[in-house]
Backbone as a ProteinNet text record, in pm:
[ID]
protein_1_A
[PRIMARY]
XXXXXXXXXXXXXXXXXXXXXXXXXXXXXXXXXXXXXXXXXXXXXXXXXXXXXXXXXXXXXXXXXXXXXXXXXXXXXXXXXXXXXXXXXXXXXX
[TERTIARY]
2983.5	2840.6	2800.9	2873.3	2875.1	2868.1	2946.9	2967.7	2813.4	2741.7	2610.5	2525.7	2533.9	2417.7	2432.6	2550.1	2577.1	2543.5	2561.3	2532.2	2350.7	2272.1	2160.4	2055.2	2124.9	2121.4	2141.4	2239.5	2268	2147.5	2130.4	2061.8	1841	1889.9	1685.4	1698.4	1797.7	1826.6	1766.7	1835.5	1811.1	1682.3	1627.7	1493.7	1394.7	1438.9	1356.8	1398.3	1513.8	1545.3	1420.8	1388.1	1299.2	1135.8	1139.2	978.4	947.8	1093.6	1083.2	1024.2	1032.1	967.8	811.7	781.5	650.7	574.2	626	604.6	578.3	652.5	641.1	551.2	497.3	411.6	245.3	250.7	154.1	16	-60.4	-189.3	-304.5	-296	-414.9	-326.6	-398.2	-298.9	-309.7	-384.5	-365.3	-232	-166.5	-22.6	48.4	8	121.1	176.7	25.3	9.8	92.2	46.9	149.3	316.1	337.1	483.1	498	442	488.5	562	418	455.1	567.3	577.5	679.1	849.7	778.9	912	974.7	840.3	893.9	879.8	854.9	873.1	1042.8	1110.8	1190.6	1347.4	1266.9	1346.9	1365.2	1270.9	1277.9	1393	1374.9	1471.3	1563.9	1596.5	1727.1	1783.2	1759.7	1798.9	1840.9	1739.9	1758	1888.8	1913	2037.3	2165.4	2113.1	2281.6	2272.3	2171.1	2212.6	2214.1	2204.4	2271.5	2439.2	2429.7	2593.3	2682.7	2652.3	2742.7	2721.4	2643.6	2611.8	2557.4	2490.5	2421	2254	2238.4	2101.2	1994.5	2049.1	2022.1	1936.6	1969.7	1919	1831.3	1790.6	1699.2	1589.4	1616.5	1527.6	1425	1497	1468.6	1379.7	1427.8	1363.8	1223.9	1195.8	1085.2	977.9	1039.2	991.4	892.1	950	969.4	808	817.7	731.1	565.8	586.8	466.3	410.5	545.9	462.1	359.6	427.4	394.3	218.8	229.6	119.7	20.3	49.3	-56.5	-67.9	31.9	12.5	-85.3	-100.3	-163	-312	-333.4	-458.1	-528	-460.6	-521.9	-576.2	-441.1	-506.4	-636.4	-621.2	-770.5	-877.6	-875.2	-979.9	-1052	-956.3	-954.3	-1035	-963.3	-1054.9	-1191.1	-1196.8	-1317.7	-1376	-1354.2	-1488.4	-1493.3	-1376.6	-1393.9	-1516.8	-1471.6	-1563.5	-1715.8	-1747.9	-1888.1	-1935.5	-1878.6	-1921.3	-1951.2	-1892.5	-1888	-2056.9	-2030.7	-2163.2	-2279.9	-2236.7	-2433	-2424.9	-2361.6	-2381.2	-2391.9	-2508.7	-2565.2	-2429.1	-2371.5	-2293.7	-2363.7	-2338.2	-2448.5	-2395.3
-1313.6	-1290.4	-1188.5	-1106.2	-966.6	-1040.4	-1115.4	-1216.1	-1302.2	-1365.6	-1353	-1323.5	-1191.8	-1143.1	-1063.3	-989.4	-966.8	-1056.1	-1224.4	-1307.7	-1397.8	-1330.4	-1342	-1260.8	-1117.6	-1004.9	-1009.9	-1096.5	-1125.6	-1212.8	-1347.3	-1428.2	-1373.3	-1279.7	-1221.8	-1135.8	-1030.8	-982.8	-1073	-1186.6	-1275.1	-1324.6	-1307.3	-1350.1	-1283.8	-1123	-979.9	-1044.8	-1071.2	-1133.3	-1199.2	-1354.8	-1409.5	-1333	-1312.2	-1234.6	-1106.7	-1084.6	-970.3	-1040.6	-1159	-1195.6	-1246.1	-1275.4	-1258.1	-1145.6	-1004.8	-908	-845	-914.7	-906.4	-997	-1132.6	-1174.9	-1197.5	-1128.9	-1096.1	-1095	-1158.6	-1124.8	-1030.3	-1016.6	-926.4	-840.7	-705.8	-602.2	-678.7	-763.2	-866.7	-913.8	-943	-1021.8	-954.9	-834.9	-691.4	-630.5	-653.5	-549.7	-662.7	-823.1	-892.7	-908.4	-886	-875.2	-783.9	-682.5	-486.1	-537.6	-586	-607.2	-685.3	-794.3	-859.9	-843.8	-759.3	-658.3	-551.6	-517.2	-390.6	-505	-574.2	-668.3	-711.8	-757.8	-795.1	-693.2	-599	-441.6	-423.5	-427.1	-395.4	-491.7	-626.6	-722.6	-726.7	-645.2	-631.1	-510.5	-437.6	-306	-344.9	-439.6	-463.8	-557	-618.5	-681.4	-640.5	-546.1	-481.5	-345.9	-285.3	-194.5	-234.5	-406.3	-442	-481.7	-550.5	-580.6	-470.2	-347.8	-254.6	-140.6	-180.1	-75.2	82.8	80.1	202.5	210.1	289.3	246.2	335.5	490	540.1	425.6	301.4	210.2	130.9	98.4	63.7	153.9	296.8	430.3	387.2	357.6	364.9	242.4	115.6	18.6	77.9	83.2	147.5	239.3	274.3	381.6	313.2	196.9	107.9	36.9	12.1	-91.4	2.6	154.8	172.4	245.7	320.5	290.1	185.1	55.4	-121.4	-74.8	-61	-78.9	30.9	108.6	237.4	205.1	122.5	120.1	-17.6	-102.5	-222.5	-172.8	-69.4	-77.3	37.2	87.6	165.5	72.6	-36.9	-88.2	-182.9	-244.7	-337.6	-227.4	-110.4	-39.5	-2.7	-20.3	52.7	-99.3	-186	-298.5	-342.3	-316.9	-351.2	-242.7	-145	-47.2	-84.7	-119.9	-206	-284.7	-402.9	-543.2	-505.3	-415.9	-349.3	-318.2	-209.6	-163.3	-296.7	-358.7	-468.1	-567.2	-603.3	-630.6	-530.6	-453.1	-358.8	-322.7	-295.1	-292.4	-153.9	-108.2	80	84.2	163	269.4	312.6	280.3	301.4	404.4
1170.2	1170.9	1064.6	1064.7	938.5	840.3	762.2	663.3	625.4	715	714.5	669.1	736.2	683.8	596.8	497.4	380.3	276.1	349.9	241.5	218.3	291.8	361.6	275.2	269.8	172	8.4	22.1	-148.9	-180.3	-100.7	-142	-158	-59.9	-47.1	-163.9	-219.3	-358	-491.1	-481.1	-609.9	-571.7	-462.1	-491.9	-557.9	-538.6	-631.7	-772.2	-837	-998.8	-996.8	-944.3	-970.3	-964.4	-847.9	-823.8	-944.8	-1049.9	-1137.4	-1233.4	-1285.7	-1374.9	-1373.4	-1279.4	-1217.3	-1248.9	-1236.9	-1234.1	-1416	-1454.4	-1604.4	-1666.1	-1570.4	-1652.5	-1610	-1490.3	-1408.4	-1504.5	-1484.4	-1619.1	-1510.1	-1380.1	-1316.1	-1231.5	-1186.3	-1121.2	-990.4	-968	-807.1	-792.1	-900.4	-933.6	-932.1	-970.5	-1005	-850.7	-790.5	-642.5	-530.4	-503.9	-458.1	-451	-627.4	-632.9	-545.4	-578.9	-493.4	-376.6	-323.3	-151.1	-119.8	-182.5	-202.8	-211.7	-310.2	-306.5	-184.2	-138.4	-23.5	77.3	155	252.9	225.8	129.9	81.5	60.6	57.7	63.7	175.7	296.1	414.2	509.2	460.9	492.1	497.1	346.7	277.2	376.8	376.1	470.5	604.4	677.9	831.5	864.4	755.8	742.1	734.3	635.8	618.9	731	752.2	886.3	1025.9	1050.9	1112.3	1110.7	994.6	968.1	988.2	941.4	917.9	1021.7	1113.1	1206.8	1156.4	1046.7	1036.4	1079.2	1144.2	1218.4	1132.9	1000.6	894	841.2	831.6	772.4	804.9	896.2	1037.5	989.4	988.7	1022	847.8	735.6	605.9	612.8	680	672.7	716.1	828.2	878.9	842.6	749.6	615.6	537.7	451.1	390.1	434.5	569.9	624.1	617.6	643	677.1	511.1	447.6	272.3	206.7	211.8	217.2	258.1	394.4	441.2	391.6	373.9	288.2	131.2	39.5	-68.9	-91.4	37	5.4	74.2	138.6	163	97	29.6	-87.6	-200.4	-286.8	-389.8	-335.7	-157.3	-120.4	-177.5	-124.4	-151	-272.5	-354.5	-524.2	-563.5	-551.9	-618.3	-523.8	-397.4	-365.8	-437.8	-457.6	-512.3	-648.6	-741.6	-879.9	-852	-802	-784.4	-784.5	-712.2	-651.5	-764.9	-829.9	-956.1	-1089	-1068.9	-1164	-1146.7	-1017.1	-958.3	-967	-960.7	-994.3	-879.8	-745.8	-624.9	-589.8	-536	-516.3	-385.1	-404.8	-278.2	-168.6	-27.7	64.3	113
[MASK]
++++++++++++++++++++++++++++++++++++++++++++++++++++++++++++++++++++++++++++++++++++++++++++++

């Protein structure tokens, strides 16, 4: 079962290779900010796997880390571009 999910781990890895080039050819920071998440969802995965396999629960603790960064860095950039968009529109600040 260890065997698994080491190899579970390798394979969600090579999926960051691919999603890296994405990241390089991203033409809006919408593309840029998706990869992110992508990436830390993917990170988080990566972690829960192997601190299961190997019994370090250090790793569990990091994942978890992981999950609630994710969630503060994605609702910062919603915010940053809704207030972009607004401005773009002419839209008065209430």
């Amino acid at each position: 079962m260890d065997d698994l999910l080491v190899w579970l781990a390798a394979v969600l890895l090579a999926n960051l290779l691919v999603a890296l080039r994405r990241v390089m050819r991203g033409p809006t920071d919408a593309d840029r900010m998706l990869t992110a998440l992508l990436f830390g969802s993917t990170g988080v995965a990566v972690l829960l796997l192997l601190g299961e396999a190997q019994a370090i629960p250090a790793l569990i603790d990091a994942a978890l880390a992981f999950v609630l960064l994710a969630a503060i860095a994605a609702a910062a950039f919603a915010q940053r571009a809704w207030r972009e968009d607004g401005e773009r529109r002419g839209d008065q600040p209430r």
